[in-house]
Structures are given as C-alpha cells and as structure tokens.
PAPA-356263 format. One record per residue (C-alpha): residue in one letter; chain; x, y, z. Coordinates in steps of 0.001 Angstrom, whole numbers, padded with zeros to 6 digits, m for minus. Layout:
BEGIN
residuo	cadena	east	north	up
A	A	X	Y	Z
...
This chain:
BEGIN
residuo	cadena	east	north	up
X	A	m003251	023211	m027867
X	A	000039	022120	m027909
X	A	002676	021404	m025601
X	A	000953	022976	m022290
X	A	000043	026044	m021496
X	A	000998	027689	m017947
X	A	m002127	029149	m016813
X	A	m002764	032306	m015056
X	A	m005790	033832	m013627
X	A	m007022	034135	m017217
X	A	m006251	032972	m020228
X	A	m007459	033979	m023593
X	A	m007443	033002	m027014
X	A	m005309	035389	m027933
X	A	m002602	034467	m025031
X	A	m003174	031045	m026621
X	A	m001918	031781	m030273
X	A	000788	033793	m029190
X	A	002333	031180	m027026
X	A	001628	028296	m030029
X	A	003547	031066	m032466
X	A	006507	031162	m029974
X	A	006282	026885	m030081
X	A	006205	027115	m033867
X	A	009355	029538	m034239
X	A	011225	027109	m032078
X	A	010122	024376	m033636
X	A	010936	025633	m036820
X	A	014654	026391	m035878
X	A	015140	022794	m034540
X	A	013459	020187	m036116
X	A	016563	017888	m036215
X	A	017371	016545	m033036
X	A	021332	017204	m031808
X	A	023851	014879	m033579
X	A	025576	012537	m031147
X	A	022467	012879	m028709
X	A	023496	009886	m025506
X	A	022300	006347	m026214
X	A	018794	005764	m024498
X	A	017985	009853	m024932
X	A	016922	010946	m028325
X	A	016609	009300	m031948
X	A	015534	011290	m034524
X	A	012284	012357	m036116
X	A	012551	009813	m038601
X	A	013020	006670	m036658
X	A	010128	004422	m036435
X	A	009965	004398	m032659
X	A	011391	005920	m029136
X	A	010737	004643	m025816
X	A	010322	006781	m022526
X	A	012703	005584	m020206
X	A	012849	002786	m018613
X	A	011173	002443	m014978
X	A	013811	002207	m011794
X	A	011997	000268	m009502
X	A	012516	m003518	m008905
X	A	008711	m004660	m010219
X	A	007035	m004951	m013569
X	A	004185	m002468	m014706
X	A	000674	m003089	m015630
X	A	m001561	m000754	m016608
X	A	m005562	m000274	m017240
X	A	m007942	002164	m018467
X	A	m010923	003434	m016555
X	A	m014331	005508	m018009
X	A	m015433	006850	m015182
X	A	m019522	008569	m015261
X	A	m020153	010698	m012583
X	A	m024081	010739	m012770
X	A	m025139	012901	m010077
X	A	m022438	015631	m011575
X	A	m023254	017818	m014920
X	A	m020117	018104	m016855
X	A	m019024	021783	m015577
X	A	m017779	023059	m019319
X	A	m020336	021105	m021712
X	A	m023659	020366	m019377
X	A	m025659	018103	m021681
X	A	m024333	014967	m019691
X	A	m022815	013682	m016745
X	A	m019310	014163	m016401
X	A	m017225	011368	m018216
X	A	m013480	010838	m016835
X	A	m010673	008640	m018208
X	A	m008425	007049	m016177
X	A	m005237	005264	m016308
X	A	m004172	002810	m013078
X	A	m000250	002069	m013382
X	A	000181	m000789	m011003
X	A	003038	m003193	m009676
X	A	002001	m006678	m012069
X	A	002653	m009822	m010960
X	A	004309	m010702	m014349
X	A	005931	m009677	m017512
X	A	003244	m010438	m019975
X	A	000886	m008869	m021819
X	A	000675	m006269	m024428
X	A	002313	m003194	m024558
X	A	m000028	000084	m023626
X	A	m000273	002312	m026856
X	A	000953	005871	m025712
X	A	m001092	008140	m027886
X	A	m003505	007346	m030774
X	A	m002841	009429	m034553
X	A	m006385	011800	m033531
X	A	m004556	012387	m030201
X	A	m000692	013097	m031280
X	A	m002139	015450	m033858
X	A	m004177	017302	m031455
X	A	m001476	017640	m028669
X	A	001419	018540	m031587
X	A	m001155	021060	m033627
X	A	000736	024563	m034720
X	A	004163	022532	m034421
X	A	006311	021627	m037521
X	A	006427	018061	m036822
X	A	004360	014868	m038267
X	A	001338	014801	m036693
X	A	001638	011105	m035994
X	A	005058	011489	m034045
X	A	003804	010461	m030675
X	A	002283	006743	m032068
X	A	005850	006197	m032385
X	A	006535	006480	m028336
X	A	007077	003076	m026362
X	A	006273	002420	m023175
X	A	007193	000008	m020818
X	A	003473	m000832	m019096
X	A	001230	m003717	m019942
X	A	m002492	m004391	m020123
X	A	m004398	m007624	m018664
X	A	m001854	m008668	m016249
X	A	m002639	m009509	m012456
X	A	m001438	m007225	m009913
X	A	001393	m008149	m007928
X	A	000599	m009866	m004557
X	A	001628	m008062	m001534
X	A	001154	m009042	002235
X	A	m000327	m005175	002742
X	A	m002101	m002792	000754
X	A	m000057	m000442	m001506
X	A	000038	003377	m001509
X	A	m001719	005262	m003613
X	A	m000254	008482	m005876
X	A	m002995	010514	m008116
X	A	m001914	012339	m011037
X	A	m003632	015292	m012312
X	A	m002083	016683	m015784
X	A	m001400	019965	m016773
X	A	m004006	022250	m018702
X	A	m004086	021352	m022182
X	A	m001919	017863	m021718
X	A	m003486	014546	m021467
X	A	m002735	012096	m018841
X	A	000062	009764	m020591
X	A	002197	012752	m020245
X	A	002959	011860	m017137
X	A	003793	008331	m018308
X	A	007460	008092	m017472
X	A	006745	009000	m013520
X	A	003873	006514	m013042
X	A	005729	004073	m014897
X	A	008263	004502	m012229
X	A	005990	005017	m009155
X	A	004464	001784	m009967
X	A	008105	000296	m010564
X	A	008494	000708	m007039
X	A	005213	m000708	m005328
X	A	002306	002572	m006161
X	A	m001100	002503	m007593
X	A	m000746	005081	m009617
X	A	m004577	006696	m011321
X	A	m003586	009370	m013756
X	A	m006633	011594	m014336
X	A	m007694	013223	m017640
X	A	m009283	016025	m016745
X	A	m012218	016054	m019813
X	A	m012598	019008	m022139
X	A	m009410	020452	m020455
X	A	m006794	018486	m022122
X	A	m006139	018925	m025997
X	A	m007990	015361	m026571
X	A	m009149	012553	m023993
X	A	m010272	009112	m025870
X	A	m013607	006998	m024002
X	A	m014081	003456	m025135
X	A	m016612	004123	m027622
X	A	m014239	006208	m030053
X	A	m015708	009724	m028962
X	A	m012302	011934	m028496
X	A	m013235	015003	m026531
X	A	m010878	018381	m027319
X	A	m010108	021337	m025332
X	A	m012906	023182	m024825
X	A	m011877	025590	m022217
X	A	m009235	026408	m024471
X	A	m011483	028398	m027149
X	A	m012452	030872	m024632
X	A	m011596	032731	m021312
X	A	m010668	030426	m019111
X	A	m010730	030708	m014686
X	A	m007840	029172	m012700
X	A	m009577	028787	m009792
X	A	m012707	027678	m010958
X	A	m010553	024672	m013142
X	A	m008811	023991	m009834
X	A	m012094	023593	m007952
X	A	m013579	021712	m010661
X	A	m010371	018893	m010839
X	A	m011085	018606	m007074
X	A	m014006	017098	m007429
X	A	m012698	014809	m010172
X	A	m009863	013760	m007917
X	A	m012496	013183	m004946
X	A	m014596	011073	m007336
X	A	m011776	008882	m008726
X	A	m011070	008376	m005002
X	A	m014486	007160	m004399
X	A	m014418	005256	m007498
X	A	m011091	003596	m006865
X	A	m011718	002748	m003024
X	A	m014551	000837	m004258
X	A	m013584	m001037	m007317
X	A	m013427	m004872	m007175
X	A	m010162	m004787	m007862
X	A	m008224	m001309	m007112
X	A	m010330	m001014	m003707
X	A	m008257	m004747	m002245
X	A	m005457	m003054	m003812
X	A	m005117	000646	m002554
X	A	m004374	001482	001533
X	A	m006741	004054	002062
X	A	m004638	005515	004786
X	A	m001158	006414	002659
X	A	m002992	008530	m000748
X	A	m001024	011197	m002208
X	A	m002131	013513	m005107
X	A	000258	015381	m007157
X	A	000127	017301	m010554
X	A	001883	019566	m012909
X	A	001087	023159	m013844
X	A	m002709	023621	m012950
X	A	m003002	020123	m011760
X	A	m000398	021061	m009027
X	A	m002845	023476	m007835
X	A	m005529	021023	m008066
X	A	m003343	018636	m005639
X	A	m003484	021589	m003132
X	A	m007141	022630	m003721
X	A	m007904	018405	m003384
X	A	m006032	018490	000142
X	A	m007607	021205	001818
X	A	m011648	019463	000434
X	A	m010340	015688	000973
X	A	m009382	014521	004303
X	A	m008237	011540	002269
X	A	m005170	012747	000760
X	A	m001907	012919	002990
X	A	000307	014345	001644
X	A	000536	016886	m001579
X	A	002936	018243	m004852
X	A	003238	020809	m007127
X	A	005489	020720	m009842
X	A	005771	023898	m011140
X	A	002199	025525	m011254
X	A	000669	028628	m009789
X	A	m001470	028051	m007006
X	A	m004940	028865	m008137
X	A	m005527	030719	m005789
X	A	m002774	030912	m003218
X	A	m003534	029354	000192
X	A	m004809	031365	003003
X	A	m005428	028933	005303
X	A	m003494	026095	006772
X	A	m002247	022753	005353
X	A	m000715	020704	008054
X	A	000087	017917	005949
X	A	003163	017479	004060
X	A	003492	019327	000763
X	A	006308	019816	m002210
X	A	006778	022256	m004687
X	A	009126	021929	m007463
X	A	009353	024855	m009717
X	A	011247	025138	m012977
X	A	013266	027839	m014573
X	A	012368	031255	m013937
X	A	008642	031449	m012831
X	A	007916	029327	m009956
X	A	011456	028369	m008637
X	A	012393	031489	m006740
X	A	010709	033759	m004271
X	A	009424	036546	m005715
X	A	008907	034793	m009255
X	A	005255	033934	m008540
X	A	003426	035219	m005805
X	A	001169	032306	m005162
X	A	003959	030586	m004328
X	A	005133	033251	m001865
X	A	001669	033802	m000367
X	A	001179	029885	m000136
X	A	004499	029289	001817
X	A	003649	030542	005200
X	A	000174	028639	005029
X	A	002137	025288	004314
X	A	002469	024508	007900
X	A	002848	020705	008326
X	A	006388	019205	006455
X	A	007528	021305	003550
X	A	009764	021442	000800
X	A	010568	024462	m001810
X	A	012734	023344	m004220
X	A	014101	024719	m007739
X	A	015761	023075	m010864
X	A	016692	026238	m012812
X	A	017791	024364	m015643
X	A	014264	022927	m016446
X	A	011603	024525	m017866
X	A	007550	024305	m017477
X	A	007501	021141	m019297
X	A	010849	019661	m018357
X	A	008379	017358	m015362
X	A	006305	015626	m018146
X	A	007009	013186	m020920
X	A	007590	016320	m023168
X	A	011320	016907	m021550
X	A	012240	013597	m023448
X	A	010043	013286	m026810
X	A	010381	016942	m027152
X	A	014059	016480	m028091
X	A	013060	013388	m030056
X	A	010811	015237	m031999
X	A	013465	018373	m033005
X	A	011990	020914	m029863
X	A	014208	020637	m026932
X	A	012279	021732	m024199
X	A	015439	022619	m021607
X	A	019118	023421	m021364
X	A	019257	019385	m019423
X	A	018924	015850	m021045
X	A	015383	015313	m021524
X	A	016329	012075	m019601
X	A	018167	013573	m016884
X	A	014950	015641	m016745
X	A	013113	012419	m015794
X	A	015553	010789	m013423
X	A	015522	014168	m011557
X	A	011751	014589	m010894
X	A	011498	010167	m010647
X	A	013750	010505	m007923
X	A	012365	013419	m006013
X	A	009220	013015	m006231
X	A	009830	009167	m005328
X	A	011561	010738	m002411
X	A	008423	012328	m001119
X	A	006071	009770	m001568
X	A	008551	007511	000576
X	A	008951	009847	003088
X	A	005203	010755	002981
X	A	002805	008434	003458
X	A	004798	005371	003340
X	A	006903	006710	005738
X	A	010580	005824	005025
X	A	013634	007841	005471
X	A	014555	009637	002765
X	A	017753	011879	003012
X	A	017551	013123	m000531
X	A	015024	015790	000996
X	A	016950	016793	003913
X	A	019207	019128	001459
X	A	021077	019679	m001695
X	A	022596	016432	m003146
X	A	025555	016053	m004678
X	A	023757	013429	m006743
X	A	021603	016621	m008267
X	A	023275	019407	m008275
X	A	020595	020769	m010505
X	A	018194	021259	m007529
X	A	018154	024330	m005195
X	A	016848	024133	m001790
X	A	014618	027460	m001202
X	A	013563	029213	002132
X	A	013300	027222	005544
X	A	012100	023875	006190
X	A	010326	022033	008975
C-alpha cells in the first residue's frame, strides 16, 4: 500500500498504482533528508535509529497488545473465520520499567514502505517511548477513554506519537487495526494479514460501517477485561480516527450511545451525515481537500447535521498524512510529507486534539478551542461555532 491512501466512494486498483507512482517520483527526488534538519526532528536514512517524539504529559506510558476474536461475527472481507482484531492499549504506568514496545516488525515496514525507494526495514529503526508489562498507574477515579481507528491502508502504530501522548496525560488509549484493511496487521501466532480490500474495488461506506462494529466490539471487549474494564470510565469514551477511520468515529457515534464525543482528522465522511449528532464533534482537515468549505462536500453536507458542540478547523500547511507518525519518519526516511516540521506536525494535532478530549468528556476548560491561537498560527478556524 504505502503511505495511506485517501479514500473516496471507490477506489480501484488502478487509482491505487497511480497514487504509489506519484509516492515513488517523490521519493525518488528526496531520499536524503534536509541538511541541518532541528535537533529531535529528522536523522538521516542511514542512522541506526529515530525516535517519535517524546510524550508531553506528566506520566509514564505502558502499552499492551490485544487479539481480539469476534466469534459470532464472519470476517466481512475474507469469511472463512471469525473476525480477528489487534489491539494496542496505551495507558498511564505506574512506573518507568519495562521494555521498550517494538514499532514495526521487517514483514510490516516492508509492506507499509512497498513502491517507495527506501530500505524496506526503515521503520524497525523507529523508537518509541511506551513500555510493555508495567502496572497501570493508580488513580482515585476511572480514566477516560480515546479509541483510535487508523487510516485505510495504515496500521495502528501510526498513530503512535498521539496515544503516546494521550496516555502521557491520564487516557486509555485502544488503537484499532482494522484487519485486511491496513497494509499488514501481526496476531500472536506470526500470521501477518495484508490489505485485502486494497486488490479490488473498494466501498467507503460499507468500510465505515464495517469499523463500527469493530469499534463497538473493542468497547465491549475493553469494558469487560479484568484489567482495562477497572481501568476505563465508561461514561467519558471518545473515538477518533484519521482519513476513513475519521468517518468511522462518526459512523461509531451515531450506532454507539457509548461514545461522547467524536474527531475527524482529515477524512471524507463516508457518507455525509443526514441526521443529527448532538454530541460534540471535531474535524481537522489538512491542505487542500478537507480544510475548506467547498473542498469536500461531505464535509459541507455533514456541518449542519453536527448539532451538539462543534469545531471546523484547517492547518493548510499539512497534508493527508501530516496527523500520523508519517509527518515525522517521512522526513527521516528522505519523503517529507508537508511544507511544516514533521514535529511541529505532531505538537499541533497532540495539542488539539488533547484540547478536545479535555474539553469533551473530561470536561475541562480548554481555551485553545475557543479561536485562533497565537500559539498555532497554522490553524484556521472555519464557519460558526456553538
């Protein structure tokens, strides 16, 4: 697959190669990253490792891995089994220790980088800053709960550097790997699943409606686990996403009572909304196909159906992938992604869409969202709020 694909109503094969050809010509005119790139932002292809950076909040990260079986579910795009779900839990830890989580296995950096000009192994090199097999950090209340759903094509981990940071600041944090729609998803016993949906003609809205029911059984699942379910408040459950998974946060809303409150960074709405979400909702576009009116018009026939707290913003200087990991190890690995820092890239969406998740459910005042910021000037405040 690639780097992500932004998905339409339809996508083909053919759409496919042509947008991995594009990749590949950039690619192949920068495969050096700038000289005299800022310290903490971008070392170059040959250096043995490069680490995503470094969560804001005041606690330390741990982080586990989940197989999820769905058995009363047939896998919607290969339905000779059950459907099988990973899951990674990014959680406040009650210490330092521990090993560091591995960000991408050789199979699963190749898959993710095929068609691009780079060693296929480049994204073993990433470090994170998460930990498996500590303890969760003791609170006096439950913690808030933010599920990630990746964009079509991408695997969970990239959308590392925000859960890193969600969890930084006192989240559960379950990114979901949506199986046979993400260019390779790992289970325990070594099977590595590729993008199936990618080989053929491939329905937004039936994706969307399909990653709703994931995200309503990891909620199940995680409400009841022996440890997540002490863990999680059931009452303050967000669900965000990038590209397709943004539309999935939507779709997840309007089917699961459960969720209060919603994002999209930068995907079409498959479809748009025609009825009414009262609870609050973001959308972040990027660049020059979801940030304006008029650019996308799921975004413009969603707006009026948002009818609970609402945001619209816009970072024109970011780009479809400028909200994942990609902003940063894109540089790293000689493709910059957007005109910004790849790390600027993450403090912007860390910040905002920390913002939110304050503001909604953990209710705290947040000014950042009342208006443009002189602290990000890269973020344009779109039609009306309420």
């Amino acid at each position: 697959m690639g780097l992500g694909i932004r998905l339409g109503k339809v996508v083909t094969m053919r759409a496919l190669r042509n947008v991995m050809a594009v990749i590949a010509g950039l690619a192949a005119m920068a495969l050096v990253a700038p000289a005299g790139a800022a310290p903490g932002t971008a070392p170059h292809p040959g250096d043995d490792q490069f680490t995503l950076p470094a969560p804001t909040g005041r606690q330390w990260v741990g982080s586990d891995a989940l197989h999820l079986v769905d058995a009363d579910r047939p896998d919607p795009w290969v339905p000779t089994g059950p459907r099988e779900l990973m899951v990674s839990v990014w959680y406040p830890a009650a210490v330092p220790g521990g090993h560091r989580v591995p960000y991408a296995t050789a199979e699963e950096s190749a898959l993710v980088l095929a068609g691009i000009p780079v060693p296929a192994d480049a994204l073993t090199r990433v470090r994170i800053h998460a930990r498996v097999g500590v303890p969760p950090l003791r609170t006096p209340h439950r913690l808030p709960l933010v599920v990630l759903s990746p964009g079509f094509g991408l695997p969970r981990w990239t959308l590392t550097a925000l859960a890193e940071d969600l969890a930084s600041r006192g989240y559960v944090v379950a990114g979901v790997d949506h199986t046979y729609e993400a260019a390779a998803v790992t289970f325990p016993d070594g099977r590595v699943a590729e993008c199936v949906v990618c080989t053929g003609e491939v329905n937004g809205p039936e994706i969307a409606a399909s990653r709703t029911l994931d995200l309503s059984f990891v909620l199940d699942r995680l409400l009841g686990h022996r440890r997540y379910g002490q863990l999680i408040d059931p009452r303050r459950i967000a669900a965000a996403g990038h590209s397709i998974g943004g539309a999935a946060a939507a779709a997840t809303m309007l089917a699961d009572r459960r969720v209060d409150a919603g994002i999209n960074l930068d995907g079409s709405f498959q479809p748009a909304l025609q009825t009414g979400l009262s609870r609050p909702f973001l959308m972040l576009g990027a660049g020059a196909r979801h940030g304006l009116p008029g650019q996308d018009a799921s975004w413009d026939a969603t707006w009026p159906h948002l009818t609970g707290w609402r945001r619209w913003l816009h970072a024109p200087e970011m780009e479809h992938s400028s909200v994942t990991d990609i902003a940063v190890w894109g540089d790293w690995v000689g493709l910059p992604v957007q005109p910004l820092p790849g790390a600027r890239c993450v403090e912007i969406i860390r910040s905002y869409v920390a913002a939110f998740v304050d503001r909604h459910p953990r209710h705290q005042p947040e000014p950042l969202l009342n208006g443009p910021s002189p602290q990000f000037p890269e973020i344009d405040f779109m039609g009306p709020t309420v």
